[in-house]
Every structure is written in structure tokens, then in C-alpha cells.
C-alpha positions as CSV (number, residue, x, y, z in Angstrom):
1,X,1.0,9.6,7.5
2,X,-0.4,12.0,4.6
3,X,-1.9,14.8,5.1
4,X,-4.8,17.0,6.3
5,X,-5.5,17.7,2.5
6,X,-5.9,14.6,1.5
7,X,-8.6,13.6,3.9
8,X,-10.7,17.3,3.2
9,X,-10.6,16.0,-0.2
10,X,-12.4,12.7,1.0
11,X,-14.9,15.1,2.0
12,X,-15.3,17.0,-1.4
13,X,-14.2,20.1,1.1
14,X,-11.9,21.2,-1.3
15,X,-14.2,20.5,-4.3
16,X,-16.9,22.4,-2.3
17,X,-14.4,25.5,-2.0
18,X,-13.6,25.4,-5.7
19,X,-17.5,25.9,-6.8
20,X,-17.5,28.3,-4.4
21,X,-15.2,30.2,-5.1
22,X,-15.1,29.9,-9.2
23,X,-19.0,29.9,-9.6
24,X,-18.1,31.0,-13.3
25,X,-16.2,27.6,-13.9
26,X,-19.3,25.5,-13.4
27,X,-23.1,25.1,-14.4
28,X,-26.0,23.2,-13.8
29,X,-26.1,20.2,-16.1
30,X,-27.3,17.1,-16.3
31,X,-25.4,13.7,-17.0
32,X,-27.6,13.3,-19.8
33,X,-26.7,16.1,-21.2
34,X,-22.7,15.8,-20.9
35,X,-21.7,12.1,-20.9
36,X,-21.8,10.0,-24.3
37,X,-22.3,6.6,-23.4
38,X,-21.5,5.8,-27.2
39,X,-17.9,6.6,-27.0
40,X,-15.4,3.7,-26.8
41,X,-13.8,2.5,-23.4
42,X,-10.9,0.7,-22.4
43,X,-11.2,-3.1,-22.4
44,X,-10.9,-2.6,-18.3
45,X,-13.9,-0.3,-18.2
46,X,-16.4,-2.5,-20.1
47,X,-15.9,-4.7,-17.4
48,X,-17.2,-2.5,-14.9
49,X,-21.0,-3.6,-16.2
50,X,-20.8,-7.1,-15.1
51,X,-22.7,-8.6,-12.3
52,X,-19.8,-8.8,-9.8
53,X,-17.7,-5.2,-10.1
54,X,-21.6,-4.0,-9.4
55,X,-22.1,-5.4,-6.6
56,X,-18.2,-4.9,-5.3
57,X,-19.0,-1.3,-5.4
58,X,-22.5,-1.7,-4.0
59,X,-21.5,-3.7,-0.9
60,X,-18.0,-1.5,-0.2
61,X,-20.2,1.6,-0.6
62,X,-18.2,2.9,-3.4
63,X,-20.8,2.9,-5.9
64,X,-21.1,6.7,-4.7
65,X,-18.2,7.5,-6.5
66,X,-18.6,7.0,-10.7
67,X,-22.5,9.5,-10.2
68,X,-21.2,11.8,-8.2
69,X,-17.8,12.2,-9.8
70,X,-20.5,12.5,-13.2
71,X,-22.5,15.1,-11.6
72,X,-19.5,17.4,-11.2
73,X,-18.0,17.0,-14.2
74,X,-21.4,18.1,-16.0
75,X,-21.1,21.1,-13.8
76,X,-17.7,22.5,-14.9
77,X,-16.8,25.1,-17.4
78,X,-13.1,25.6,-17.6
79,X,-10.2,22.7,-18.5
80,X,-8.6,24.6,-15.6
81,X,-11.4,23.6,-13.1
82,X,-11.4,20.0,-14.7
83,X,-7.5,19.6,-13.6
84,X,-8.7,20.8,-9.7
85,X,-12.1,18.3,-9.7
86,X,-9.8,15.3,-11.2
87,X,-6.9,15.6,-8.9
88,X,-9.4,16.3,-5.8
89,X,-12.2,13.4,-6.8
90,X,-8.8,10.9,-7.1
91,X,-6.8,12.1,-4.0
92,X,-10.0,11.4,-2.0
93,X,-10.7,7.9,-4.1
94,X,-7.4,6.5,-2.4
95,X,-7.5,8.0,0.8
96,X,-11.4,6.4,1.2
97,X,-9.9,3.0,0.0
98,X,-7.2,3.9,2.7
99,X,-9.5,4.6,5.5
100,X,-11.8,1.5,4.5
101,X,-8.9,-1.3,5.2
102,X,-7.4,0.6,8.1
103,X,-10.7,1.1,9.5
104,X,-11.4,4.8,9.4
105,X,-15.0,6.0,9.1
106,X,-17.9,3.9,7.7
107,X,-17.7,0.7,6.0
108,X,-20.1,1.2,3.5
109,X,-21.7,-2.0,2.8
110,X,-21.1,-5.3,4.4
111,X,-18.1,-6.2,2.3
112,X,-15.2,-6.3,4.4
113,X,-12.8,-3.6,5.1
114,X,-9.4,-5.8,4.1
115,X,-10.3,-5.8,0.3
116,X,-8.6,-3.8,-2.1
117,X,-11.3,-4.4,-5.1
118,X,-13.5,-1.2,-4.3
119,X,-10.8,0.8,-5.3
120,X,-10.3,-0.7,-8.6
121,X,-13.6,-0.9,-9.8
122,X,-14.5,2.9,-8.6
123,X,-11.2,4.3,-10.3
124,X,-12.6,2.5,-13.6
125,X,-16.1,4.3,-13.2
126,X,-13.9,7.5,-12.7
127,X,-11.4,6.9,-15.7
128,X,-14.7,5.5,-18.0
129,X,-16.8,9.1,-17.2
130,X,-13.6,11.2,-18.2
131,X,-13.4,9.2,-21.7
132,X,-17.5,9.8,-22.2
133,X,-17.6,13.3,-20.8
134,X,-19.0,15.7,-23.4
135,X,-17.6,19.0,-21.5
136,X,-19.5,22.4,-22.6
137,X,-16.0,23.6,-24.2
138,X,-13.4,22.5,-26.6
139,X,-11.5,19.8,-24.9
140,X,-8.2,18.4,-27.0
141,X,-7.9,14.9,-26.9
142,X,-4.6,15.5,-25.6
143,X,-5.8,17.6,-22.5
144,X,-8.6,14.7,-22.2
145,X,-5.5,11.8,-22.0
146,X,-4.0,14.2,-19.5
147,X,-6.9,14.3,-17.4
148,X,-7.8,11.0,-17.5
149,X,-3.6,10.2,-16.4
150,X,-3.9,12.3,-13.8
151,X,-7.0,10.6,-11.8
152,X,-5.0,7.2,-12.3
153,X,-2.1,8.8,-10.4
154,X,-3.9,10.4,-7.9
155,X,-6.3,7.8,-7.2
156,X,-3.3,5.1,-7.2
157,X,-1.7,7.0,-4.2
158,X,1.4,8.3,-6.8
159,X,1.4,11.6,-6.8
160,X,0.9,11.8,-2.8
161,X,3.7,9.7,-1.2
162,X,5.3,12.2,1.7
163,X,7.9,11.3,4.1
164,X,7.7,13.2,7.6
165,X,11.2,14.4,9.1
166,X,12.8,12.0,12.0
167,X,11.6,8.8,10.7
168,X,13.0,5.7,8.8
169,X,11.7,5.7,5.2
170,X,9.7,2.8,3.9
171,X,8.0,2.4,0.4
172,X,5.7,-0.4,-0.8
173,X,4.0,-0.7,-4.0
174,X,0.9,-3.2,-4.8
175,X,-0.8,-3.8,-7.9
176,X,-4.4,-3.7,-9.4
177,X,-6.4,-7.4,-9.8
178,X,-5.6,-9.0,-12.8
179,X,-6.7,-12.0,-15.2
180,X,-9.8,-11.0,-14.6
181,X,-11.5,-12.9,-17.6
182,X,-10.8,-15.7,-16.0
183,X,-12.6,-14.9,-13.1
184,X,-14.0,-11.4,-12.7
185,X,-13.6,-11.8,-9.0
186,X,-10.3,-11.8,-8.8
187,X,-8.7,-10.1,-6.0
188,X,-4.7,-9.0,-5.7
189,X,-3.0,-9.5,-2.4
190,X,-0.4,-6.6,-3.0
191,X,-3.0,-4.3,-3.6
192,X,-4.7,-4.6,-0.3
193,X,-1.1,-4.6,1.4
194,X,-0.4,-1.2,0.0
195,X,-3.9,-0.3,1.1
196,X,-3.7,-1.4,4.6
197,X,0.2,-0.7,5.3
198,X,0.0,3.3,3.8
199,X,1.1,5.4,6.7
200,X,2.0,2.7,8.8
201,X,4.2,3.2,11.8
202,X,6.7,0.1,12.0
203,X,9.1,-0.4,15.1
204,X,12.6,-1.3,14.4
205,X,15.5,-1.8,17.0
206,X,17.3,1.3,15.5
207,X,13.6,3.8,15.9
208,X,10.6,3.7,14.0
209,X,10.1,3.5,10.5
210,X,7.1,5.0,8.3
211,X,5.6,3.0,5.5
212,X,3.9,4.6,2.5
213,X,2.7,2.9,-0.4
214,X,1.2,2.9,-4.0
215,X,-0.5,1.4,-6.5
216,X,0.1,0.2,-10.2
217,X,-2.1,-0.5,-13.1
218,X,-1.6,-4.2,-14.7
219,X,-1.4,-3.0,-18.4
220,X,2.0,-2.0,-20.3
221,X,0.9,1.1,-21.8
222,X,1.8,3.4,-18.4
223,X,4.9,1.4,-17.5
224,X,6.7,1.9,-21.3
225,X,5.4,6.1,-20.2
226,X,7.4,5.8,-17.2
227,X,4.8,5.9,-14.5
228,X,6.9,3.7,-12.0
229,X,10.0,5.6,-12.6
230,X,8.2,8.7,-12.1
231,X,6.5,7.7,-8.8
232,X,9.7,6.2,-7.8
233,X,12.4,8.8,-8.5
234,X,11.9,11.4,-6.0
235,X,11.6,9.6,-3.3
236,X,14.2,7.0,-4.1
237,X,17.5,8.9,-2.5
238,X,15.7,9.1,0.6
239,X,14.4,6.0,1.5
240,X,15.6,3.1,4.2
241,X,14.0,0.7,2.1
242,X,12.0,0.0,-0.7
243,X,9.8,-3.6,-2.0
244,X,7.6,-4.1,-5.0
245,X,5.2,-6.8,-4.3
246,X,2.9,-8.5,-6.3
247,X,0.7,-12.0,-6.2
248,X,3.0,-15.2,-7.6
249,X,2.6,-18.5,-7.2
250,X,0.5,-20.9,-5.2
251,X,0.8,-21.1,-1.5
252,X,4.3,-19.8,-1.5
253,X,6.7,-16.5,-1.1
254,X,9.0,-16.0,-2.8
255,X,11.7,-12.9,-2.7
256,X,13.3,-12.7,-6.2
257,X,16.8,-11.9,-6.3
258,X,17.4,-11.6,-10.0
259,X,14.4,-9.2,-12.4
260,X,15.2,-9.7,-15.7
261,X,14.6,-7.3,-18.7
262,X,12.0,-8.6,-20.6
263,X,8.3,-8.2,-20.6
264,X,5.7,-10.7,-22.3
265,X,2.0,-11.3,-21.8
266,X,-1.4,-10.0,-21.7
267,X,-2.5,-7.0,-19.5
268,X,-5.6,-5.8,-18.3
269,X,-6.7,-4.5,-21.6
270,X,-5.9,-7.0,-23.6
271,X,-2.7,-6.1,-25.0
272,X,0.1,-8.1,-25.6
273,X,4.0,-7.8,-25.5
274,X,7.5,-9.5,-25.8
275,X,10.1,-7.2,-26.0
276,X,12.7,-6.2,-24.4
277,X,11.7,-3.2,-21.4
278,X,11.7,-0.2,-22.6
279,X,13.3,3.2,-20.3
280,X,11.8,6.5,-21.3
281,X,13.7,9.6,-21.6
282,X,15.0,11.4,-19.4
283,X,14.7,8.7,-16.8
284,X,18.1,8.2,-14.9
285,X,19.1,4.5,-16.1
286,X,22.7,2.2,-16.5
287,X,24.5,2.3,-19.6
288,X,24.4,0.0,-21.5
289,X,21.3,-1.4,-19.9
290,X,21.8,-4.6,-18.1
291,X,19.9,-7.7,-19.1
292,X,19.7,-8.4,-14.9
293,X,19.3,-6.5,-11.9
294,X,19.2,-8.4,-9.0
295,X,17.8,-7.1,-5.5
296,X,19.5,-6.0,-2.5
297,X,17.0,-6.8,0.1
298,X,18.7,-9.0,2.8
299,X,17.0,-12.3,1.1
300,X,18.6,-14.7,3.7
301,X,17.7,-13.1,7.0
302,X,14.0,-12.7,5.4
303,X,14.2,-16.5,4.3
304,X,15.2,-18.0,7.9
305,X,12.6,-15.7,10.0
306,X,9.4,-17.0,10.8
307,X,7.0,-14.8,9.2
308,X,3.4,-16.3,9.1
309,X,2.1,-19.4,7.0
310,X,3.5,-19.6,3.9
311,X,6.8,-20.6,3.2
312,X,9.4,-18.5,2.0
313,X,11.9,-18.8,-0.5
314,X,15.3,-17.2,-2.1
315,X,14.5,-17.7,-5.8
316,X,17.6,-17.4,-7.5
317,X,16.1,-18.8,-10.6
318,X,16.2,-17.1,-14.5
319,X,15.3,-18.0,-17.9
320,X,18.3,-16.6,-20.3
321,X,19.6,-17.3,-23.9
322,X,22.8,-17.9,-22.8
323,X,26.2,-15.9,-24.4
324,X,26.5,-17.8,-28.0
325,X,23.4,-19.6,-28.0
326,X,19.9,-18.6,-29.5
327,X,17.7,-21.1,-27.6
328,X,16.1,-19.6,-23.7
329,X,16.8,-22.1,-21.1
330,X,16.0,-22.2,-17.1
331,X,19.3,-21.2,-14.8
332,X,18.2,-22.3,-11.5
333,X,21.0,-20.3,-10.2
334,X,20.5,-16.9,-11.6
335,X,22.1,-15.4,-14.5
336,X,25.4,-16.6,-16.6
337,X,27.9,-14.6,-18.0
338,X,27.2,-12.5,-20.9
339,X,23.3,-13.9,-21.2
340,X,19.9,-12.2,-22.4
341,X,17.1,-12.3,-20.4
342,X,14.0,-14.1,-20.8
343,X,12.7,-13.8,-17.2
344,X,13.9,-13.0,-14.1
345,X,13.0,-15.0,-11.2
346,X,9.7,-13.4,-10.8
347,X,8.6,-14.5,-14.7
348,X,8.4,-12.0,-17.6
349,X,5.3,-10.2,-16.3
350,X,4.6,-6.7,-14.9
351,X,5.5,-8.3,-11.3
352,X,9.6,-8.7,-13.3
353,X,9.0,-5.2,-14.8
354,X,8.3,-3.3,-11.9
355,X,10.9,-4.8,-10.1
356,X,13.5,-4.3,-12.7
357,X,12.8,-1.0,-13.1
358,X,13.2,0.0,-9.2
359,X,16.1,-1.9,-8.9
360,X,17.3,-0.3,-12.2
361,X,16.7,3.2,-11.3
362,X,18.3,2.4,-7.8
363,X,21.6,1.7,-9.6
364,X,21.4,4.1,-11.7
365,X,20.8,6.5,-9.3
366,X,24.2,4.9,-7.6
367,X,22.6,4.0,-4.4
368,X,23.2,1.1,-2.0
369,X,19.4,0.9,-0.4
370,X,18.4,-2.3,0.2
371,X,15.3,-2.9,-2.5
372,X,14.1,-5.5,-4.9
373,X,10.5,-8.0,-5.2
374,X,8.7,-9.9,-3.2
375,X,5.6,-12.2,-4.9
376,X,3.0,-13.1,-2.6
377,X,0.9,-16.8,-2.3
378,X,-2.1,-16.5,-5.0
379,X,-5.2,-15.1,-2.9
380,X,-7.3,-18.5,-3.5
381,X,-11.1,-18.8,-2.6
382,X,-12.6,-22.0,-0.5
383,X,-12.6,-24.9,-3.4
384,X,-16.0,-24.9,-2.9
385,X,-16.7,-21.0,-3.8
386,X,-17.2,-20.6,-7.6
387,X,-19.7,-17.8,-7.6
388,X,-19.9,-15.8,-4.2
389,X,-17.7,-12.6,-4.1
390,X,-15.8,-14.0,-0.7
391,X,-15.8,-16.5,1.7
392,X,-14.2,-17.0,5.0
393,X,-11.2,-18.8,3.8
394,X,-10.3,-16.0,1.0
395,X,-10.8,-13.8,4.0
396,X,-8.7,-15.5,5.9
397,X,-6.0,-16.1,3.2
398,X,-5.9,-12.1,2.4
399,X,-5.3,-11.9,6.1
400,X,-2.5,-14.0,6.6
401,X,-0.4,-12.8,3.4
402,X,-1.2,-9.0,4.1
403,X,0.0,-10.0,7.7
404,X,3.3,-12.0,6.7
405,X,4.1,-9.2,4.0
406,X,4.4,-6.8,6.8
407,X,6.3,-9.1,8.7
408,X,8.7,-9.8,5.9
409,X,9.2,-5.7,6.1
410,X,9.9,-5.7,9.6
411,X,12.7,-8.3,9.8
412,X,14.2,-6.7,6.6
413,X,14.1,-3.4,8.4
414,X,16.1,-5.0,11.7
């Protein structure tokens, strides 16, 4: 349930109003004349050229949003009127994406509602016109960074997570698709969970619970910044119950009961890590910082439901470098004494990291609320699909995991 705001701002009501009523913060340019396509972009945003993010965006409908977003930026005068446009243009990016999977307003194009990729690609058009805008003023990189941050939050659903009064309190993150040079089609389950479960109304046996959700980038950078902790925080002493989810491993769930504090990999730029996860300052956190945090969702009950499709499984697995030793090894049975962590159940990825820092700041924060991970099946196309943007069976598959996901929620909840 968010509010009327946000959907005026799907509208560009509230960008209208700002023209309107600062006509001396804006002017009649062109996108020639203000964007540089010469400047660098992220590794993410050169991605948005190729064949298949195109026509993503041209069958969802949301290829509207990278020109028109352009055309208003070439129209503003003041880093004051920037802020308004960026937080407005991003706040309405996620509450289209929203209204698309929950089936609000117009589809757009033929590509169905369920799929989470629209959003992605558009927020990179949005992010990629900030970091090539040539404004008609002096514009500190700093300010610029700050701009471009702020349409990741708001476009991500961060900045805009509201609990109404009376209600049990529910919050779900997803993440962006990843590995995507591997296949630029790529799809993330989690992300079109959090798309199609914000604002849900769940029933319990106890009243009814609201869900609201965001989303998170797959690249370190924001995480080592804080962004989770930040999105997080606020909201964490008042919440029922909280789950990170992300896309795991073939044809299986899996909740993770230990996350383990270590990060390795390669994100969606590109950039590597393996280090040990960083907390920011000033963010609440255990001292000293423990090398596993396990979750306090009700793992069993959720294991012995019947959910949907896919199996589900406790996995109480870690890999550690066990007290004394200086070689990692595999502890199907979670963590021993005095260990350092490798990875937790759910690997050494951003999946882990999220997870670990939830359940971190939970602890920290000295709560008892049940929270922790849950890694969906891999979203998988028909064997016999290597080129076409979806099928019926990746359909079908997105269905069923969005579907048992929710279900997973509700017996947790009971």
C-alpha cells in the first residue's frame, strides 16, 4: 500500500507542477545540446545497446522512459530542480514496474506483465543520461554521484517503503538480473517477487499482514556504502517479519540458516572481491563482528509445508577455515567453534551479503524478529530456447517460484 504520491509521480503530475511552478529552473533544450554521448558509462549501461535490453524495453513499453527522462533533464536550470526531477522520474520508474506485474494500467507492449527486466533496463537508461548530462550550470561531480544514487534508490523502491497503522509488517527484498554476459537475457526471480508482492495484503490466522518490498543492485560498490543497511534500518524495529531472497540453485529452495561474512565474485560491472564484508559507519552492528549470523525464520515449519513445485530445503551447510587451521573446508552442518567464514549456506555472493547484513543489523539492533534468506530455483528457459526473450515454460517457471515464495511467507507468518 504506498501512496497517492507515488502514483501522481507515475503520471509526471508532480514533475508537471514543478515546471510550473519554477519556470526559471528550466529551458528549452535539446538532447543534443545537453547529453555527451562520449562520456564513460558503467559496465551495466553499455549493455543497454544490445539487441535484447532494446527490445525488453520496446515490448514492456518502457522504452518511454530513458527520452523522456532526457528531455527533462535538458530542460532544467537549477541542481535544486535536478534533485525534484530525479527523485520524481525514479519514484514513478518503480511504481510503473509495480503496476505492470500487478496488473495496473496498460501493458505496454506484449511482453508479459510478471517480468521484472523492464525495470532494470529502464533504470540503466535513467542512471546512463545522468552520467552524460551536460546541465547548463556547474554541476560537481559529487552532486552528479549524488544524483545519480538517488534515482537508484528511488527507482529500487528504497526510499518509499511505508507501513500503514493496524497491520502486520512484512518486508521483502529482490535483486536486479545478473550474469548477464552469459546470457543477456537473463531474468531474476526475486526481482519479479518484490515487484509483484509490494503492497500485498497477506491473511494470517492472527489478522492480516502487509508486504512491501525492494530492490538491490548486483554490484559491491553500494552494499560496502551501506545501501542495504540504510533501506533496512528504519523500518527494522517495526516489522513482523523480514526475508531477503534471491535466485540459487537449480530446481530447488533453499532457506539458509547460516550467512557467512565474506564476499567473493564478480558483479554486474565487472568488479571483483574477496574480502571480508565490510559495515560502514555509523551503522548499528555486533562487536566484535561475528564470522556467522544465522536466521531466525521458522526454517522447519517452512520445510514441512507444501508450498508449490520445488522442493524445499533447511541448508545448514558452510564453508569455514576452521579454529587453528588455514585451509577452507565444507561443514555440512553449519559453523564450528571459533571458525572464519568462507560462505555461508547461501555461497559467498551478494545473495550471503545481503543476508548477513539483515540478520546482522537485526542483532545488533537486539531484536528477536524472525528474518534471514531464502534462494529461489534458477528461472531456466525451455532447453530449446536459446535466442527468444521468453517462452512458455520460463513463463511458467517465473510463475510458480513467484507463487511458492509467497507461499513460503504465508506459512512463516502463521
Amino acid at each position: 500500500m504506498r501512496t497517492v504520491l507515488r502514483r501522481l509521480l507515475t503520471c509526471g503530475i508532480v514533475v508537471g507542477s514543478l515546471i510550473a511552478a519554477a519556470p526559471l529552473a528550466f529551458a528549452q533544450t535539446t538532447s543534443s545540446d545537453c547529453v555527451d554521448r562520449t562520456v564513460p558509462v558503467t559496465v551495466s549501461e553499455r549493455r543497454l545497446d544490445l539487441a535484447v535490453p532494446q527490445e525488453v524495453l520496446r515490448r514492456s513499453g518502457f522504452d518511454r522512459f530513458g527520452p523522456r527522462f532526457e528531455t527533462l533533464l535538458c530542460a532544467l536550470r537549477t541542481k535544486q530542480a535536478a534533485s525534484a526531477l530525479v527523485r520524481a522520474e525514479g519514484a514513478g520508474l518503480w511504481r510503473s514496474a509495480v503496476d505492470r506485474v500487478q496488473g495496473r494500467g496498460p501493458a505496454g507492449g506484449d511482453l508479459t506483465r510478471a517480468d521484472d527486466r523492464p525495470l532494470y533496463w529502464a533504470r540503466l537508461a535513467l542512471t546512463k543520461a545522468l552520467r552524460q548530462w551536460k546541465p547548463g550550470f556547474t554541476l560537481p561531480d559529487a552532486d552528479r554521484a549524488g544524483l545519480i544514487n538517488a534515482m537508484e534508490t528511488s527507482s529500487r523502491g528504497q526510499d518509499s517503503v511505508s507501513f500503514p497503522p493496524g497491520l502486520k509488517r512484512v518486508m521483502v527484498s529482490g535483486f536486479d538480473p545478473f550474469q548477464l554476459d552469459g546470457d543477456i537475457r537473463r531474468s531474476n526471480p526475486s526481482g519479479a517477487t518484490a515487484l509483484a508482492l509490494d503492497g500485498v495484503i497477506i491473511k494470517t490466522p492472527t489478522g492480516p499482514a502487509i508486504v512491501q518490498t525492494a530492490m538491490f543492485p548486483v554490484l559491491w560498490g553500494p552494499f560496502e556504502a551501506g545501501m542495504v543497511e540504510r533501506t533496512f534500518l528504519a523500518q527494522m524495529p517495526k516489522l513482523t517479519m523480514f526475508t531477503t531472497v534471491s535466485q540459487g540453485r537449480v530446481g530447488r529452495i533453499d532457506i539458509e540458516r547460516y550467512n557467512g561474512r565474506w564476499h567473493t565474485g564478480l558483479d554486474n560491472d565487472n568488479e571483483t572481491r574477496a574480502t571480508t564484508i565490510p559495515i560502514p559507519a555509523g551503522i548499528p552492528t555486533v562487536t566484535p563482528q561475528p564470522e556467522f549470523v544465522s536466521t531466525t525464520l521458522p526454517h522447519a515449519k517452512i520445510v514441512a509445508a507444501t508450498t508449490g513445485r520445488f522442493p524445499v530445503f533447511d541448508n545448514t551447510s558452510v564453508t569455514e577455515i576452521p579454529a587453528g587451521a588455514t585451509t577452507p573446508v565444507v561443514s555440512p552442518t553449519g559453523p564450528t567453534p571459533g571458525s572464519t567464514a568462507r560462505a555461508g549456506g547461501g555461497g559467498s555472493y551478494l545473495s550471503n551479503e545481503i543476508a548477513y547484513r539483515t540478520t546482522l543489523l537485526r542483532d545488533a539492533l537486539k531484536l528477536t524478529t524472525p528474518g534471514g534468506h531464502v534462494h529461489t530455483p534458477v528461472l531456466q528457459f525451455a532447453p530449446d530456447n536459446t535466442t527468444a526473450i521468453t517462452d512458455p515454460v520460463f513463463e511458467q517457471n517465473r510463475t510458480d517460484i513467484v507463487a511458492q515464495v509467497k507461499k513460503i511467507i504465508e506459512v512463516a507468518l502463521s
